[in-house]
LUMKE-711193 format. One record per atom (N, C-alpha, C): y, x, z; residue in one letter; residue number from 1. Coordinates in steps of 0.02 Angstrom, whole numbers, plus 50000, padded with zeros to 5 digits. Example, Ala and Ser with C-alpha at 12.3 -4.5 7.8 and 13.67 -1.06 7.14 Angstrom:
BEGIN
y,x,z,r,k
49716,50660,50390,a,1
49775,50615,50390,a,1
49835,50660,50390,a,1
49888,50642,50354,s,2
49947,50684,50357,s,2
50002,50645,50394,s,2
//
This chain:
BEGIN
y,x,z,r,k
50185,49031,51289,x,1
50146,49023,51229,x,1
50192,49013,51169,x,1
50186,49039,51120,x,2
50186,49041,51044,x,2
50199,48955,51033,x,2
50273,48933,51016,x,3
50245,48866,50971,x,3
50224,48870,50907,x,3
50205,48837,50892,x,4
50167,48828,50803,x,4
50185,48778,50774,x,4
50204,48764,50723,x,5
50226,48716,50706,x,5
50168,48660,50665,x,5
50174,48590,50663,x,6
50114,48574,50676,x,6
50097,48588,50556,x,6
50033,48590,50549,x,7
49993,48597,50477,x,7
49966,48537,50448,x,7
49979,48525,50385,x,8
49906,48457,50379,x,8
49854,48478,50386,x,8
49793,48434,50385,x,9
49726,48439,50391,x,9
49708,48446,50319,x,9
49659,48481,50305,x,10
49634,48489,50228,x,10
49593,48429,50222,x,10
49584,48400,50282,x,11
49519,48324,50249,x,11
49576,48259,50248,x,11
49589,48243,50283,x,12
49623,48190,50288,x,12
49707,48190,50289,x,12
49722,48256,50285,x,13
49809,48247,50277,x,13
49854,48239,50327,x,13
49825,48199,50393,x,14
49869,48200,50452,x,14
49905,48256,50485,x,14
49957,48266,50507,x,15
49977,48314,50535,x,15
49946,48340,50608,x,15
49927,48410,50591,x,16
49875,48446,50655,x,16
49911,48489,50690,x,16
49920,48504,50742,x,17
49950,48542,50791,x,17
49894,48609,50813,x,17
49920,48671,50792,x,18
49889,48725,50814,x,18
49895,48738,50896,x,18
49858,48741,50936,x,19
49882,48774,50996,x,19
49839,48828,51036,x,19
49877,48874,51046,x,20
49883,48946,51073,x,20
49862,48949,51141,x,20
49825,49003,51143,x,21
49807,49019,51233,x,21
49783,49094,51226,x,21
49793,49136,51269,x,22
49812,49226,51281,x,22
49728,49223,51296,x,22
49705,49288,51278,x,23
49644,49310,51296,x,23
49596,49314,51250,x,23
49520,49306,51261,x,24
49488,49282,51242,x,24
49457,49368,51195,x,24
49379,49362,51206,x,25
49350,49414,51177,x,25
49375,49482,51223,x,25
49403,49476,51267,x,26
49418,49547,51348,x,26
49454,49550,51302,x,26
49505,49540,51245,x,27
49565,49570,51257,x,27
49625,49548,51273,x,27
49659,49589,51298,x,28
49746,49532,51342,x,28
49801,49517,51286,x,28
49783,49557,51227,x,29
49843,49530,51169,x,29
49821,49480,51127,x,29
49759,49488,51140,x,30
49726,49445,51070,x,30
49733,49366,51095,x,30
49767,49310,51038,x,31
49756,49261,51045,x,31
49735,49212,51005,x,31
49707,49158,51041,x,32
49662,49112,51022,x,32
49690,49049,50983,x,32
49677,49032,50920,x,33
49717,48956,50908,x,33
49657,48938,50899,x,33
49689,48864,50906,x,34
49640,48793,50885,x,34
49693,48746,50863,x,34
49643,48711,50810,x,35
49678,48651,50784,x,35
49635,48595,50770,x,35
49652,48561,50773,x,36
49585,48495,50797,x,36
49632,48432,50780,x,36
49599,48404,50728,x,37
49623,48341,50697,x,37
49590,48288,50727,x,37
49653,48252,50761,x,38
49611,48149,50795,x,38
49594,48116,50744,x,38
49599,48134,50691,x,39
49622,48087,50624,x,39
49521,48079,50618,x,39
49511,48149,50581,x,40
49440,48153,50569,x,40
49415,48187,50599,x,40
49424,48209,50636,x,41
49373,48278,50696,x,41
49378,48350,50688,x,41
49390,48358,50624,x,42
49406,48426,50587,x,42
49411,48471,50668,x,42
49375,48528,50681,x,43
49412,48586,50716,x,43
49411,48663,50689,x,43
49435,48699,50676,x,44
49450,48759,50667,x,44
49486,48797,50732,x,44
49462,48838,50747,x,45
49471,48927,50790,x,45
49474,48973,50731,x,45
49547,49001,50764,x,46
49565,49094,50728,x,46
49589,49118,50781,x,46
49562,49173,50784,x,47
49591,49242,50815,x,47
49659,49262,50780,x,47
49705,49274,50815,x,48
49761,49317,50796,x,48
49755,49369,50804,x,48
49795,49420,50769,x,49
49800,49485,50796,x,49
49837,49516,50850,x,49
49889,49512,50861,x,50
49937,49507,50898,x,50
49976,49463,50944,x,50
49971,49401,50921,x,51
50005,49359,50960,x,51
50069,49343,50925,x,51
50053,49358,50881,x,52
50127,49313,50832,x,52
50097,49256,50801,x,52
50133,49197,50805,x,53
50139,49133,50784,x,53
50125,49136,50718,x,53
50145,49178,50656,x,54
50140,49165,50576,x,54
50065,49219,50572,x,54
50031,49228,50622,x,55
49987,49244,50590,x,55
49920,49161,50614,x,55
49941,49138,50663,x,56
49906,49091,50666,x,56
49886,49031,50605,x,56
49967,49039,50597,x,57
49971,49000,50517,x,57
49932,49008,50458,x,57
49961,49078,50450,x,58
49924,49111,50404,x,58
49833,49098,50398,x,58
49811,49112,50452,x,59
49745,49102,50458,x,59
49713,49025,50443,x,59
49742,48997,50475,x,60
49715,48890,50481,x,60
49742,48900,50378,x,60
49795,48910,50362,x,61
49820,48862,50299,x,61
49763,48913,50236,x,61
49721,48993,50263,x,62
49704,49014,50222,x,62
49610,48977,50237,x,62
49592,48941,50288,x,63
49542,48875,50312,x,63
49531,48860,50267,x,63
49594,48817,50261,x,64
49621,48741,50235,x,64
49623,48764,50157,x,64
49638,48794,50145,x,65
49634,48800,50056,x,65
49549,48812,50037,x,65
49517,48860,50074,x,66
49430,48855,50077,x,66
49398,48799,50105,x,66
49430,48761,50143,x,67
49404,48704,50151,x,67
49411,48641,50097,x,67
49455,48645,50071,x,68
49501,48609,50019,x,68
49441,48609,49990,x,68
49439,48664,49947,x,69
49391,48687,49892,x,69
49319,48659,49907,x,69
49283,48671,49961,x,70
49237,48661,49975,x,70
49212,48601,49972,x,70
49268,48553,49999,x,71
49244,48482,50003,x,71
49255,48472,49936,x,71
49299,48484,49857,x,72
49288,48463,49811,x,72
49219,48510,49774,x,72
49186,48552,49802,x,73
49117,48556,49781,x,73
49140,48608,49734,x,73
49194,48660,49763,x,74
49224,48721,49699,x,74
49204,48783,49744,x,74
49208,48844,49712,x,75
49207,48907,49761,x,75
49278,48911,49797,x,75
49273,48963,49840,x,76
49341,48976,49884,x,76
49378,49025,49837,x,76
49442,49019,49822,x,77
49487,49046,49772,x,77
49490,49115,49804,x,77
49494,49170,49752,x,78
49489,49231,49745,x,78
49570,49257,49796,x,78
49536,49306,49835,x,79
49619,49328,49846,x,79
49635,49398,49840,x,79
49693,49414,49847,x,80
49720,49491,49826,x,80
49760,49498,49857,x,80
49748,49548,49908,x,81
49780,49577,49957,x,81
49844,49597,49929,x,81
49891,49582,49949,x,82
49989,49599,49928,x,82
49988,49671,49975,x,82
49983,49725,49950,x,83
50009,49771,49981,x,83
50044,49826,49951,x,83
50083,49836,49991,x,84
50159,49856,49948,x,84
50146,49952,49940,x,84
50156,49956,49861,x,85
50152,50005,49830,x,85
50163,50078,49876,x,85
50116,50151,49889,x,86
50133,50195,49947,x,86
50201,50230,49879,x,86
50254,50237,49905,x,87
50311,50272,49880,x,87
50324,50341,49870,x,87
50285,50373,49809,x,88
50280,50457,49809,x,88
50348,50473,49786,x,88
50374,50502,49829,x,89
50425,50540,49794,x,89
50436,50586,49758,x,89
50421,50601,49694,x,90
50413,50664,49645,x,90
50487,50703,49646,x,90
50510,50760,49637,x,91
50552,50780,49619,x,91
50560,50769,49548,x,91
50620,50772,49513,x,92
50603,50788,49434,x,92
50577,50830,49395,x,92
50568,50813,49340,x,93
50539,50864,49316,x,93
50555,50928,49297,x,93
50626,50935,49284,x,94
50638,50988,49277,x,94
50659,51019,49343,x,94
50639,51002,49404,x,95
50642,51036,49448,x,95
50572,51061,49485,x,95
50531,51016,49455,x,96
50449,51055,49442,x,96
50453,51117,49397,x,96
50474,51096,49337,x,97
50452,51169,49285,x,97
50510,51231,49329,x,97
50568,51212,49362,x,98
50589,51274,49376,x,98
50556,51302,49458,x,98
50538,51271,49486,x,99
50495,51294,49535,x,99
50423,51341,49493,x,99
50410,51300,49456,x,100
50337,51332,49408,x,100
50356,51405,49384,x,100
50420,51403,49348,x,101
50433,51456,49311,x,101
50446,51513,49372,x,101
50477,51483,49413,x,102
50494,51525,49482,x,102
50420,51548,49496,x,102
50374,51522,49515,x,103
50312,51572,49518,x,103
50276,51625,49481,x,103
50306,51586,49419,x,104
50266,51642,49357,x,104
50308,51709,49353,x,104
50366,51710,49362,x,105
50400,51760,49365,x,105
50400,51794,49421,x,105
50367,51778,49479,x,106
50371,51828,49559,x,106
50285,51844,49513,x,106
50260,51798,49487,x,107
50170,51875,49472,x,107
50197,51920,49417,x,107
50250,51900,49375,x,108
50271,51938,49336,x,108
50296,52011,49359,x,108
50336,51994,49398,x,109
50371,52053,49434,x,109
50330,52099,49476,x,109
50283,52051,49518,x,110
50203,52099,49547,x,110
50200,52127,49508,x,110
50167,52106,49443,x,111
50112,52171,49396,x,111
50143,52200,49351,x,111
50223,52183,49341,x,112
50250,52244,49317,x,112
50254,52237,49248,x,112
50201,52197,49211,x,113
50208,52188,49133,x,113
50161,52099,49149,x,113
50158,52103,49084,x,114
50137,52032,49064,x,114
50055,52054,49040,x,114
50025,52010,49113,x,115
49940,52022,49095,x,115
49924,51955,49063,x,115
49846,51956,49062,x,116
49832,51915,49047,x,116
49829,51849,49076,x,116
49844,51834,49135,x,117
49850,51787,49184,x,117
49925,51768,49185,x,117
49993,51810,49167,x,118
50039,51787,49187,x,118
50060,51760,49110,x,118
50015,51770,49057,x,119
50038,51743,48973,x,119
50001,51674,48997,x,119
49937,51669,49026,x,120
49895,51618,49031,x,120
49935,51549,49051,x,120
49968,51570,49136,x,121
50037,51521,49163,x,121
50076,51508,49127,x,121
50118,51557,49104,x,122
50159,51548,49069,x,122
50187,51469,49014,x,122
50090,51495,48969,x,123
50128,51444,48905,x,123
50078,51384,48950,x,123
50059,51362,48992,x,124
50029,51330,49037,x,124
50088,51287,49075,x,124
50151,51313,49065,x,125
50200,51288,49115,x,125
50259,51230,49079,x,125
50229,51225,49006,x,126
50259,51180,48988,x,126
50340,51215,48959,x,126
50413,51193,48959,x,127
50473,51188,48916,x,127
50474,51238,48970,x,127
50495,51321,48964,x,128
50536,51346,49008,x,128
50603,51359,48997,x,128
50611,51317,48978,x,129
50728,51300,48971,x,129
50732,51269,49014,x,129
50679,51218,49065,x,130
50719,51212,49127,x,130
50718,51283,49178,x,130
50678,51336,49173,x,131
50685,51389,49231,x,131
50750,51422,49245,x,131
50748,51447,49311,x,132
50786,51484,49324,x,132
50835,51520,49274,x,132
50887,51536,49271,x,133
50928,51581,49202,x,133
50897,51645,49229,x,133
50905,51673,49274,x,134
50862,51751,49316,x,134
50790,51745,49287,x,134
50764,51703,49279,x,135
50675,51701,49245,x,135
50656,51706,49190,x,135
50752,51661,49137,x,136
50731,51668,49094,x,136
50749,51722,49045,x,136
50772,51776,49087,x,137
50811,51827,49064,x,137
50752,51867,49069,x,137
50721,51869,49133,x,138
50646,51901,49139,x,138
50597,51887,49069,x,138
50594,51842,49078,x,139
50548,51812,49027,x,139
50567,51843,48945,x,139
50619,51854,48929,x,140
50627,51864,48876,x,140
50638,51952,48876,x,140
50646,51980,48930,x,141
50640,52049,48914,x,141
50563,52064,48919,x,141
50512,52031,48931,x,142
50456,52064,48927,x,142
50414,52017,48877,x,142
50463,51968,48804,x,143
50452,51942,48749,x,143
50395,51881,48768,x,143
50401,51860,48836,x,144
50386,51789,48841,x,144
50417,51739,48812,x,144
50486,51745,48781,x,145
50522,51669,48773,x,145
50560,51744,48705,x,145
50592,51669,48691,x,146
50637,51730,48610,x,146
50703,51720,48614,x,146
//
């Protein structure tokens, strides 16, 4: 078993000892704490998720702050999940516009002249001084760029 290290009690302050036992609800990872104060009777049960010790904690001391509250006759304090930012990796930008310009110039080269769809992209694509030098040589023989 998981030691825990022992928590105060949110009523009376004495130091409470969490303790752990495997099972419970049919499943074999999931475990059970209890903490049960001699002081004033106080008991609290959490489920863990896993079977790690800091989540037991986690659970009784996030109780104990709603219990806190409760007995001074306040609501339970608002919480906000900490979860860490998903990490998009963008290329830069001028390695967007030259990929961009890189497309406008393969429909360019399809249709042979500048339709109305490839003027449309074109000024659609933002600064083309980052494109390709090959695109922008294109580009300016068929008086896309000057």
């Amino acid at each position: 078993m998981p030691k825990v290290e022992p928590v105060p009690c949110p009523r009376c302050g004495r130091r409470v000892q969490i303790h752990a036992s495997y099972g419970g609800r049919g499943c074999g990872d999931l475990m059970t704490y209890a903490a049960e104060c001699d002081g004033c009777g106080m008991r609290q049960d959490h489920f863990g998720d896993n079977g790690r010790k800091d989540n037991a904690t986690r659970g009784y001391n996030r109780w104990a702050v709603d219990e806190k509250a409760r007995l001074a006759g306040l609501p339970p304090p608002k919480r906000t999940e900490k979860s860490k930012p998903i990490a998009v990796v963008q290329p830069p930008r001028s390695e967007f516009a030259r990929g961009y310009f890189c497309a406008v110039s393969v429909l360019l080269r399809e249709e042979g002249l500048v339709s109305a769809s490839v003027r449309s992209l074109f000024s659609q694509g933002g600064d083309p001084s980052h494109a390709d030098p090959l695109d922008i040589e294109l580009f300016r023989e068929h008086g896309l760029m000057a």
